[in-house]
C-alpha positions as CSV (number, residue, x, y, z in Angstrom):
1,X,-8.7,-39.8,-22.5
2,X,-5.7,-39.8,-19.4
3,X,-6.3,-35.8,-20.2
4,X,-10.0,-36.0,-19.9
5,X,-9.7,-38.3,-16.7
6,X,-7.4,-36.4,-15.1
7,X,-9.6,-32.8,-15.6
8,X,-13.0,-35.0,-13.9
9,X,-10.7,-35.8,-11.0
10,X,-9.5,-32.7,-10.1
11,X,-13.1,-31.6,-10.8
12,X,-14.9,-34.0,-8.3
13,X,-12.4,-33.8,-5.5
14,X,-12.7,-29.7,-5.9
15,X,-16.2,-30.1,-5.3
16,X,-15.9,-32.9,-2.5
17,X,-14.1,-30.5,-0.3
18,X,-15.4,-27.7,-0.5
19,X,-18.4,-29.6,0.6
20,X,-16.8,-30.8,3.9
21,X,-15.1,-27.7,4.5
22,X,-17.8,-25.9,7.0
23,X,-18.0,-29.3,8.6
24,X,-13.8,-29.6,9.5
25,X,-14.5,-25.7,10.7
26,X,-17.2,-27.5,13.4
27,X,-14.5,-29.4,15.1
28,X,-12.7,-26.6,16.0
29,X,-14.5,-25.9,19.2
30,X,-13.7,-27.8,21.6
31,X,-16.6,-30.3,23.2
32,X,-16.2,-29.4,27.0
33,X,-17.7,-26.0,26.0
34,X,-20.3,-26.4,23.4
35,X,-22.9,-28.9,22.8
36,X,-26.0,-29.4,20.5
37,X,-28.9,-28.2,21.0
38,X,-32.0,-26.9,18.9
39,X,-31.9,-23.4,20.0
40,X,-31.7,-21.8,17.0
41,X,-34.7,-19.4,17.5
42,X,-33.8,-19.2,20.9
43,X,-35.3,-15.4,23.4
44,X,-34.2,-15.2,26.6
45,X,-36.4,-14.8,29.7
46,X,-37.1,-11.5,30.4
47,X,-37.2,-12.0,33.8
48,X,-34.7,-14.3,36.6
49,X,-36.9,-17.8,37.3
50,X,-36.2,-20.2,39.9
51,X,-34.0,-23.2,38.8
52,X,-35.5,-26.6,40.2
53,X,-36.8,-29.8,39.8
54,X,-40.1,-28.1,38.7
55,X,-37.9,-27.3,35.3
56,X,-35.6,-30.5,35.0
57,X,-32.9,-29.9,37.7
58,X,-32.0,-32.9,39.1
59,X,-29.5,-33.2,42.4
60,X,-29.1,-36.1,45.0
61,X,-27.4,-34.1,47.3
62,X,-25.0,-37.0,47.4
63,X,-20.9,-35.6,48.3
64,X,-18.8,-36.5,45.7
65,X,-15.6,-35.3,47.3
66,X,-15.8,-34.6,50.8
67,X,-13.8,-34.1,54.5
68,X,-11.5,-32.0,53.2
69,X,-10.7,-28.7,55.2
70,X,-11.9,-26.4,52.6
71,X,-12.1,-27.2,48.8
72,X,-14.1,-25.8,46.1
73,X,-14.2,-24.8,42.2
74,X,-14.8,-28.8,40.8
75,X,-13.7,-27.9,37.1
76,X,-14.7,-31.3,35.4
77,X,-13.2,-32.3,31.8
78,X,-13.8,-35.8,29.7
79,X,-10.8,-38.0,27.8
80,X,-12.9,-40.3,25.3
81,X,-9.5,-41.7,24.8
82,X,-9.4,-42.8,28.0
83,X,-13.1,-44.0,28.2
84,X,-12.6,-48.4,27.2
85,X,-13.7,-49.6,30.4
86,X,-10.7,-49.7,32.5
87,X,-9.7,-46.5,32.6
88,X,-11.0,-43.1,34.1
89,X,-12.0,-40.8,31.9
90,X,-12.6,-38.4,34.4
91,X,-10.6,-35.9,35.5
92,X,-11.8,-33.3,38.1
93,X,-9.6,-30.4,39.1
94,X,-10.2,-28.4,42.2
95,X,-8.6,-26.2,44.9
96,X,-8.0,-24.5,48.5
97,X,-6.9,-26.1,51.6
98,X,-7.1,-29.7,51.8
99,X,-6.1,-30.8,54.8
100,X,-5.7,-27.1,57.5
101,X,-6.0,-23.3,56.9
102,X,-3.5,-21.9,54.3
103,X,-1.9,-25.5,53.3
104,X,0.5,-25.4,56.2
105,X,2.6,-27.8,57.6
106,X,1.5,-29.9,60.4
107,X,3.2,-33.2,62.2
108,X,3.8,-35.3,59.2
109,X,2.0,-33.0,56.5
110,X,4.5,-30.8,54.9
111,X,2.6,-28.2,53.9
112,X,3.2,-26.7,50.2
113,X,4.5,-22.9,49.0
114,X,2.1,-20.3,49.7
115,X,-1.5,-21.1,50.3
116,X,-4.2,-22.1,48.1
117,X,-2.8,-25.0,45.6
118,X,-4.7,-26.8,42.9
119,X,-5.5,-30.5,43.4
120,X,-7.2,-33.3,40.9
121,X,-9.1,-36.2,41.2
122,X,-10.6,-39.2,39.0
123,X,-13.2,-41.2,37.9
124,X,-14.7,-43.8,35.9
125,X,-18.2,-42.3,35.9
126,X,-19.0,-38.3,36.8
127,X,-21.0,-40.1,39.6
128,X,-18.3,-40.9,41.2
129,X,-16.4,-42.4,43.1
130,X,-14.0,-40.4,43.3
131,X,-10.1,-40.6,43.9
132,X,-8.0,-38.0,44.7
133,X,-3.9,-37.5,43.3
134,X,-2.2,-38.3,46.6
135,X,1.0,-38.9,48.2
136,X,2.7,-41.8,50.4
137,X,5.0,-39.2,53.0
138,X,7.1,-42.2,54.1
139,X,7.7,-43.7,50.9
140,X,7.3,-40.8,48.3
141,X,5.0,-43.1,46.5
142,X,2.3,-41.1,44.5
143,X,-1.3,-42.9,44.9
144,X,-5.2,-42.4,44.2
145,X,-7.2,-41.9,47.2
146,X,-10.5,-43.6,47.0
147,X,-11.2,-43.4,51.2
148,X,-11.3,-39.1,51.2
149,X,-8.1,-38.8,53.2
150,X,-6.9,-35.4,52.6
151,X,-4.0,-35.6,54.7
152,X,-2.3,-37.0,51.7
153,X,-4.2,-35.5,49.5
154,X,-1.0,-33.9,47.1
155,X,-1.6,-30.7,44.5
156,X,-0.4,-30.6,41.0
157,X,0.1,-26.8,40.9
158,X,1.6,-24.6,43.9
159,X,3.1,-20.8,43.7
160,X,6.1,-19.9,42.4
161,X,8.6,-17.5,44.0
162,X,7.8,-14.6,41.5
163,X,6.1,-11.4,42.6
164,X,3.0,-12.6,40.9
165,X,2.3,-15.4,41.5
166,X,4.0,-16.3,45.4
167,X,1.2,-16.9,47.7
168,X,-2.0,-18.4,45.7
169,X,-3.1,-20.4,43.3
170,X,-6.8,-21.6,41.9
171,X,-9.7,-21.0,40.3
172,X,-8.1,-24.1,37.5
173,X,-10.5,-24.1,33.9
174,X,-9.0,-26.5,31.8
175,X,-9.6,-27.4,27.7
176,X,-8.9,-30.8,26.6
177,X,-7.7,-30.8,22.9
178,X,-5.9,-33.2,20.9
179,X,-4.5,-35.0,23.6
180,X,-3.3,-31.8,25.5
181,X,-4.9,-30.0,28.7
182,X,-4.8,-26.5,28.6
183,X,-5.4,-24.7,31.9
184,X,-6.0,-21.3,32.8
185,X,-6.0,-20.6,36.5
186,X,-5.6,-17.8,39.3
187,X,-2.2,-16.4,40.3
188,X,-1.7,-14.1,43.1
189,X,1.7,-13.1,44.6
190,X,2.5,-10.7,47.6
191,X,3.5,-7.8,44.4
192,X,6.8,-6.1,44.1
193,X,7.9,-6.0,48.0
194,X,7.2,-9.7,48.3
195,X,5.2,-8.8,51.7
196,X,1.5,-9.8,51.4
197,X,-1.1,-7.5,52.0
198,X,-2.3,-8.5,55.4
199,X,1.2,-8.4,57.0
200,X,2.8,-5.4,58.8
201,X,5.3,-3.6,56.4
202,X,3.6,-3.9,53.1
203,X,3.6,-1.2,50.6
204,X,1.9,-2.1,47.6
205,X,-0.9,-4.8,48.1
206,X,-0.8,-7.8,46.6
207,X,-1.1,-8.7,42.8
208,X,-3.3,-10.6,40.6
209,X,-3.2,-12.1,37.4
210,X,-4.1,-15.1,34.9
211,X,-1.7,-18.1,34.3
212,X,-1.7,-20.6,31.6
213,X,-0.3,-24.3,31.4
214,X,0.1,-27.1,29.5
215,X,-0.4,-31.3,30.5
216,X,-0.8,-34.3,28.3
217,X,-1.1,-36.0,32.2
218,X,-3.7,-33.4,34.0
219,X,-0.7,-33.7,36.8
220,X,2.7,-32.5,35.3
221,X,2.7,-29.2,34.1
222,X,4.1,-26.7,31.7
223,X,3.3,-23.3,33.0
224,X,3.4,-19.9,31.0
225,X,6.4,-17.9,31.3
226,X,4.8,-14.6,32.1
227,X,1.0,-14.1,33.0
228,X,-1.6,-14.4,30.4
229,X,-3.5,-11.7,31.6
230,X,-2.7,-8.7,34.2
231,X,-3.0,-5.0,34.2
232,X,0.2,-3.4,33.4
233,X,0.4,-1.3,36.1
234,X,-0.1,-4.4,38.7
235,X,3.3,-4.1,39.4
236,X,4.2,-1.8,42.6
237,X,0.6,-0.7,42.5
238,X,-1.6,-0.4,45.6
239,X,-4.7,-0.6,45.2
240,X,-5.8,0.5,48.6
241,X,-4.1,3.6,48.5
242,X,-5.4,4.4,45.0
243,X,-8.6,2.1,44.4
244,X,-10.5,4.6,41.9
245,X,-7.6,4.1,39.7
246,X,-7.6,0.6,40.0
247,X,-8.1,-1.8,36.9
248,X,-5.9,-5.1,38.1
249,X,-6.8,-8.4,40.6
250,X,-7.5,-10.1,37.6
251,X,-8.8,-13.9,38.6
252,X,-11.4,-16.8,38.0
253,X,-11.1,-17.2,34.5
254,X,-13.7,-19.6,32.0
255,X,-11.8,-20.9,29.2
256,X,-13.0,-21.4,25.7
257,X,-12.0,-22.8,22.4
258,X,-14.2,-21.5,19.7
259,X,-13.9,-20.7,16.2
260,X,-9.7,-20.9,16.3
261,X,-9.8,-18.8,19.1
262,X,-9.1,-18.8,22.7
263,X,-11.7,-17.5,24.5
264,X,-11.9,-16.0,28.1
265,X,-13.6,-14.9,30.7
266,X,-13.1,-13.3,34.0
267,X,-13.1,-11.3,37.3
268,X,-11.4,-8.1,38.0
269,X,-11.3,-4.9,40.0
270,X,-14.5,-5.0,42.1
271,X,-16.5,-8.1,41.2
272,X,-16.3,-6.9,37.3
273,X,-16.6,-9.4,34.6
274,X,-14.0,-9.2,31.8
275,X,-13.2,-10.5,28.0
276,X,-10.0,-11.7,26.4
277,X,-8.9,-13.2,23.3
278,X,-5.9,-15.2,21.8
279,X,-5.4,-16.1,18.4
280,X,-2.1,-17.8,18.7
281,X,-0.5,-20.1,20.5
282,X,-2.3,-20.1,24.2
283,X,0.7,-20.1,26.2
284,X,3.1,-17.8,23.9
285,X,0.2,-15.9,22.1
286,X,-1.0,-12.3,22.8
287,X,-4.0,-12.6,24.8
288,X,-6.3,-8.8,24.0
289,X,-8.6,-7.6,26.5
290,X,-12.3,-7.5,24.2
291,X,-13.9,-6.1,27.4
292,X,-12.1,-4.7,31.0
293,X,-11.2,-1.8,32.5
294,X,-13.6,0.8,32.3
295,X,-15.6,-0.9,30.1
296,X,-16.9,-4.2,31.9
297,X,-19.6,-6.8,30.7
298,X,-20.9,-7.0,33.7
299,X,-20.8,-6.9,37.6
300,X,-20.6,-10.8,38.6
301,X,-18.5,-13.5,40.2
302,X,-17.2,-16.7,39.4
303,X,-18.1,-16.5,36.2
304,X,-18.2,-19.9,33.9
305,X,-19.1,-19.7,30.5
306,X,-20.4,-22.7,27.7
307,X,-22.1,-22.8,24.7
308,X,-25.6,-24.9,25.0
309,X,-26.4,-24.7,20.6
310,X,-26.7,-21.5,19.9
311,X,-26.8,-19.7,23.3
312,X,-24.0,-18.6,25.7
313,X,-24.8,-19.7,29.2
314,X,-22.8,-18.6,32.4
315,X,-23.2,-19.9,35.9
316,X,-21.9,-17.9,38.6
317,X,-22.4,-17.2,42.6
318,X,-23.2,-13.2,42.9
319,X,-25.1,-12.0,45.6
320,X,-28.7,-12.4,44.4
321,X,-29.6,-8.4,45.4
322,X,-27.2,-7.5,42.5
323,X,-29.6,-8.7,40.0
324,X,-33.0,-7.5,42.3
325,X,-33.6,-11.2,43.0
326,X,-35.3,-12.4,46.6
327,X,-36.4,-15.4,47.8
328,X,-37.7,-16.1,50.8
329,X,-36.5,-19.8,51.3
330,X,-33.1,-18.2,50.8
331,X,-31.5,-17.4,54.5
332,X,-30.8,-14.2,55.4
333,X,-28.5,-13.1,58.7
334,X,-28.9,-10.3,60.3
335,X,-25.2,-10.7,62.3
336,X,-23.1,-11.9,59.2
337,X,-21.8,-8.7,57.7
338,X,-20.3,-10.3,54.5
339,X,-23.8,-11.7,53.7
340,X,-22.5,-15.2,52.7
341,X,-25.9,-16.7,52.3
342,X,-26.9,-14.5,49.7
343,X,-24.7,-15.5,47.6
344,X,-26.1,-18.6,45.4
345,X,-26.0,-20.4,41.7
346,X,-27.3,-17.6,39.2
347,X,-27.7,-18.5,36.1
348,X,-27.0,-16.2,32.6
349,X,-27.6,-16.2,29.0
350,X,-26.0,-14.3,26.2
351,X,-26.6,-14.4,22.1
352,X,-22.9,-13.3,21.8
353,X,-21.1,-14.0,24.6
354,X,-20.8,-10.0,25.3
355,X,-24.4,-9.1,26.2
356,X,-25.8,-11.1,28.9
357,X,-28.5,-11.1,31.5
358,X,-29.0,-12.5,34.5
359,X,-32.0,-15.6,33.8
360,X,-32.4,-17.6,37.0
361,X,-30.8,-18.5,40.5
362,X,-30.8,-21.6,42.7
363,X,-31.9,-22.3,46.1
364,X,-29.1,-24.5,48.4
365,X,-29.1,-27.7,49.4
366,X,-31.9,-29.4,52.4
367,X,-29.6,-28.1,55.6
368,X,-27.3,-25.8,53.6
369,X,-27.2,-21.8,54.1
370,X,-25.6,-21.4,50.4
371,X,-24.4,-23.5,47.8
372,X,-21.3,-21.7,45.7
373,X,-18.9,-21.7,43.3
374,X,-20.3,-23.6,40.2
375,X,-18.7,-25.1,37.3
376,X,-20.3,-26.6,34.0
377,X,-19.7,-29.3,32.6
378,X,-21.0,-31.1,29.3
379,X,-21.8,-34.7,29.2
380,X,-22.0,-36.0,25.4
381,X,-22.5,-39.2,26.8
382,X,-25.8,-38.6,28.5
383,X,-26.9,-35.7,26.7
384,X,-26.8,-33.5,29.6
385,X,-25.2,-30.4,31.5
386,X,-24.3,-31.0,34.8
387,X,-23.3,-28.4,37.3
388,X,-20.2,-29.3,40.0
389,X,-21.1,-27.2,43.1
390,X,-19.6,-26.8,46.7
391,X,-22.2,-26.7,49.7
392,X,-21.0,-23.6,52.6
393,X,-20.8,-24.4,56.2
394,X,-22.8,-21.8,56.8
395,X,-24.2,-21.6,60.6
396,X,-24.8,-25.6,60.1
397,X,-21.9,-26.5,62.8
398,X,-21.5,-22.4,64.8
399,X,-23.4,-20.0,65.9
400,X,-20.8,-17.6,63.6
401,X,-21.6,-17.5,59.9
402,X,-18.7,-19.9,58.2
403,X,-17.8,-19.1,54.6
404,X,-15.6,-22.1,54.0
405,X,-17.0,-25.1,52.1
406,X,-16.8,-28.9,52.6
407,X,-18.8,-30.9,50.1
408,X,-18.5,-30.8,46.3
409,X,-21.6,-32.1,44.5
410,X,-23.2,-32.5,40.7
411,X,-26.7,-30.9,39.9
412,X,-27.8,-32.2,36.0
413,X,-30.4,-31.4,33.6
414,X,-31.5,-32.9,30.2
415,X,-30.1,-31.0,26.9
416,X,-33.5,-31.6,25.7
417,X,-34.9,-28.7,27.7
418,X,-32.8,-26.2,26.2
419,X,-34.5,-26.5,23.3
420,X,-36.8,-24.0,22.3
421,X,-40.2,-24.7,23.7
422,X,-39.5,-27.5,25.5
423,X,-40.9,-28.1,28.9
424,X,-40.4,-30.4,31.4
425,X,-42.7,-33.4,32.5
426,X,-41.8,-35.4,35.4
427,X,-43.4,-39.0,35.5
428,X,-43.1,-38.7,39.0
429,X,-43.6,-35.7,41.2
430,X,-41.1,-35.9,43.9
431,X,-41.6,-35.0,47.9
432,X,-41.2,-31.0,48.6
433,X,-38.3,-32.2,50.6
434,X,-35.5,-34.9,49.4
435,X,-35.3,-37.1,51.8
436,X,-31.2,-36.6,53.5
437,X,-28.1,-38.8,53.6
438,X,-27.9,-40.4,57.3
439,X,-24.3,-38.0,57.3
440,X,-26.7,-34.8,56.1
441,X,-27.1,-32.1,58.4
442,X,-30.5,-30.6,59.4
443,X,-31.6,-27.5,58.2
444,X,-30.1,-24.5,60.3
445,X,-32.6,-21.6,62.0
446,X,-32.6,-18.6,59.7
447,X,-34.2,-15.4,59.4
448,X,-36.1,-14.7,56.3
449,X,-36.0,-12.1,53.7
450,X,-38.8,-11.4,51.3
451,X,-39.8,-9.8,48.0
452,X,-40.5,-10.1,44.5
453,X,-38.6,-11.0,41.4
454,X,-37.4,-8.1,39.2
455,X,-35.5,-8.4,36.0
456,X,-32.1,-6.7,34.7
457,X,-30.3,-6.4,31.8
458,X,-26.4,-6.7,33.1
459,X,-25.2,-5.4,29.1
460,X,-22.5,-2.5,30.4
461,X,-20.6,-0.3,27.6
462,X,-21.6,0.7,24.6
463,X,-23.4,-2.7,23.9
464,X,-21.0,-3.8,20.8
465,X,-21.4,-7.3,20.0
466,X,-19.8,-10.1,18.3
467,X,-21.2,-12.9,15.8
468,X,-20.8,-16.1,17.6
469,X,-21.4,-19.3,15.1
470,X,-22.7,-21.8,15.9
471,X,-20.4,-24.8,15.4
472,X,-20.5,-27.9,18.0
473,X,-18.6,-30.5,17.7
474,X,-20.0,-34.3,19.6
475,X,-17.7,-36.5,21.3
476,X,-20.4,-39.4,21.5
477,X,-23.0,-40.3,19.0
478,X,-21.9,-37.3,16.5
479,X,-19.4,-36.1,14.2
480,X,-15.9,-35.0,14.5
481,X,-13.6,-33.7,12.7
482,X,-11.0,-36.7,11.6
483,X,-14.2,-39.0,10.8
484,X,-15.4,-36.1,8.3
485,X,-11.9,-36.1,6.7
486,X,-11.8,-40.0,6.1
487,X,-15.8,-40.1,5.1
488,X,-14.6,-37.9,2.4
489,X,-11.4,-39.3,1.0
490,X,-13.5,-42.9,0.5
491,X,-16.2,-40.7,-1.2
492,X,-13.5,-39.4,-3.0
493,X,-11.6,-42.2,-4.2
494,X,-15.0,-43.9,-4.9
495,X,-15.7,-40.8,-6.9
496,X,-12.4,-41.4,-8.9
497,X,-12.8,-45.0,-9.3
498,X,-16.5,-45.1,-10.9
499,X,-15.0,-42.2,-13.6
500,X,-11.6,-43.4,-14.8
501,X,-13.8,-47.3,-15.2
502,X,-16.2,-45.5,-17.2
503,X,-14.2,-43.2,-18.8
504,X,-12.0,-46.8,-19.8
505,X,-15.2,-48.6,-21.2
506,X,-15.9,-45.5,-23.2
507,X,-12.2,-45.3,-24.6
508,X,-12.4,-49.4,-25.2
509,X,-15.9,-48.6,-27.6
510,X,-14.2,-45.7,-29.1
């Protein structure tokens, strides 16, 4: 009977876990890039459509972070461990110059190694408000800022004295996973002569690249001990000499956790949008170009990437043109050679994350010339995707076009309508124009461009693909993996319990 008993056991837990096996393989993407949604069946558009509140968008216009000199990229992430009501399970990364041009040091402010640092904030709800990581300069005492004061406003990452990464560093996209951070962010240094590349004597440009680092904080950090990602001819290499040749300035990268593997995407070269991989550990692990070099996904900028079900969807700020998009509400000047104000929120989708197209764009804010540099983020909680923004100064305060930013803000809309066939219903039809904060600016004069929308499949290369499961994993109101693992050892042991008492009363009658 003990021989017979034992054989059933082995039998029934064989059989138990092999049935939870595909569901421990969900939870290993990680939640603040994929989300459920019933998309299975899922075409995209064949053609760019405006994003509003005609399909679900919902903004406020309300400034969530605000009188700072010039701060932008609002990568957002969620701690459920941190979520019981007292705490702030919000943590919000950004970057730039908080309090004058280039960080520098001023009366009292201090200033910080190169230029561009990374800075964090927090919050109990993503609605704010907000407080920013700050410093006391008479005390030394560390402090959250809840009045917008960047003076004290103090960064958690700053350059190194290293060739490259000495002069800037930003563009953070950060992971949470089992109680670690990962972040990947921008690293540029002044290259091999240590001379950057607007200064008189330098020879070789300046290079780019892609750090890593580590935090169980979000503030102290463990950084890689080489880049990630960089061409390996960065080194010594200018590209203004040689820029046909050129395959570096890699930046801006969109981190993912998917299927056991890191996942990245980013800029390089010319506005070119690259792919990476790392099956090891992120910090240590070889990270292996999928797409670069001559052989882009697309041409883009600012590039972030989640999974929404079954679908890849990036947000980015390209100029519009690129994808043969116009819009006459969009401001157009005539005297602003860069063309700031035609670069806005594009929106793309992808089956595999390789493939993609360009699927819809966004109009600024009421007074704003351009609204830029957008990060996703994935609330479980309400079942929504949000998208952190910054609003451009634009001609709002000069009669000069100004390309620096001084509001971050949160546009949202409803999981539900990434569903397939789902369409959007509003109960109540709001004014043409939301009405404006007392502190909002009026809209500025502009000259208008015109036109029609035009499609354009982006897929560059030979068009190879890769399967892309589709595995989410919920923070709130679904599954994870460590419940699936205890669900099944009481299945289990029930399992064993119910056959060794039966298999007892047998052996008793026999």
């Amino acid at each position: 009977m003990k021989a017979r008993f034992i054989g059933v056991c082995l039998v029934l837990l064989l059989v138990l876990g092999l049935t939870f096996v595909p569901a421990q393989a969900a939870a290993e993407n990680d939640t603040d890039n994929h989300i459920s949604a019933d998309n299975g069946d899922w075409e995209i558009p064949a053609a760019p459509e405006l994003q509003s509140y005609e399909n679900g968008w919902i903004r406020d216009q309300k400034n969530l972070i605000t009188n700072f000199y010039s701060m932008y990229q609002p990568e957002a992430v969620y701690v459920p461990e941190w979520d019981d009501g007292q705490g702030y399970p919000y943590l919000m990364w950004f970057f730039a110059w908080s309090y004058n041009q280039e960080n520098d040091p001023q009366g009292d402010y201090p200033g910080y190694p190169g230029g561009d640092a990374i800075f964090l904030a927090r919050a109990k709800a993503l609605e704010g408000p907000w407080e920013i990581y700050s410093v006391n300069y008479e005390t030394g005492e560390h402090f959250w800022d809840a009045e917008q004061k960047p003076f004290y406003w103090y960064p958690v990452i700053t350059c190194q004295d290293v060739w490259y990464d000495s002069w800037h560093v930003g563009d953070p996209s950060v992971v949470y996973k089992e109680g670690v951070f990962y972040m990947a962010y921008s690293a540029m240094g002044c290259d091999e002569d240590m001379i950057p590349a607007h200064l008189a004597g330098d020879t070789d440009g300046n290079a780019s690249c892609i750090m890593g680092a580590v935090s169980t904080d979000g503030i102290n950090w463990k950084r890689s001990e080489k880049p990630l990602i960089i061409w390996d001819k960065e080194k010594g290499y200018n590209e203004k000499a040689n820029p046909q040749e050129y395959m570096g300035g890699h930046q801006r990268p969109s981190l993912m956790f998917e299927d056991g593997v890191w996942k990245m995407w980013f800029d390089y070269k010319e506005n070119q949008i690259g792919y990476a991989e790392c099956s090891g550990d992120f910090l240590t692990g070889e990270w292996k170009e999928i797409r670069g070099g001559q052989q882009p996904l697309l041409t883009g900028v600012d590039f972030d990437v989640v999974k929404i079900g079954s679908v890849y969807y990036a947000y980015g700020d390209p100029y519009i043109d690129w994808y043969k998009i116009t819009d006459d509400e969009i401001p157009y000047y005539s005297d602003d050679a860069s063309r700031w104000s035609q670069r806005q929120i594009v929106e793309y989708q992808s089956l595999d994350g390789i493939s993609w197209k360009a699927t819809g764009w966004f109009r600024p804010d009421e007074g704003y010339d351009a609204n830029q540099i957008p990060q996703v983020f994935l609330d479980h909680k309400e079942n929504r995707v949000c998208i952190f923004y910054a609003t451009q100064r634009g001609k709002r305060e000069s009669s000069y076009y100004d390309w620096r930013w001084d509001n971050i803000r949160m546009m949202y809309r409803d999981i539900e309508l990434f569903a397939s066939g789902a369409e959007f219903s509003p109960l109540v039809t709001p004014s043409p124009s939301p009405e404006l904060s007392s502190d909002s600016p009026a809209a500025p004069e502009k000259t208008l461009s015109s036109g029609t929308d035009v499609s354009t499949d982006l897929t560059a290369g030979n068009g190879q693909t890769q399967a892309a499961p589709n595995g989410e994993n919920r923070i709130n109101g679904g599954i994870t993996g460590p419940v699936i693992l205890i669900s099944a050892a009481a299945v289990s042991l029930a399992a064993v319990a119910i056959t060794y008492l039966a298999l007892k009363r047998k052996g008793g009658r026999d």
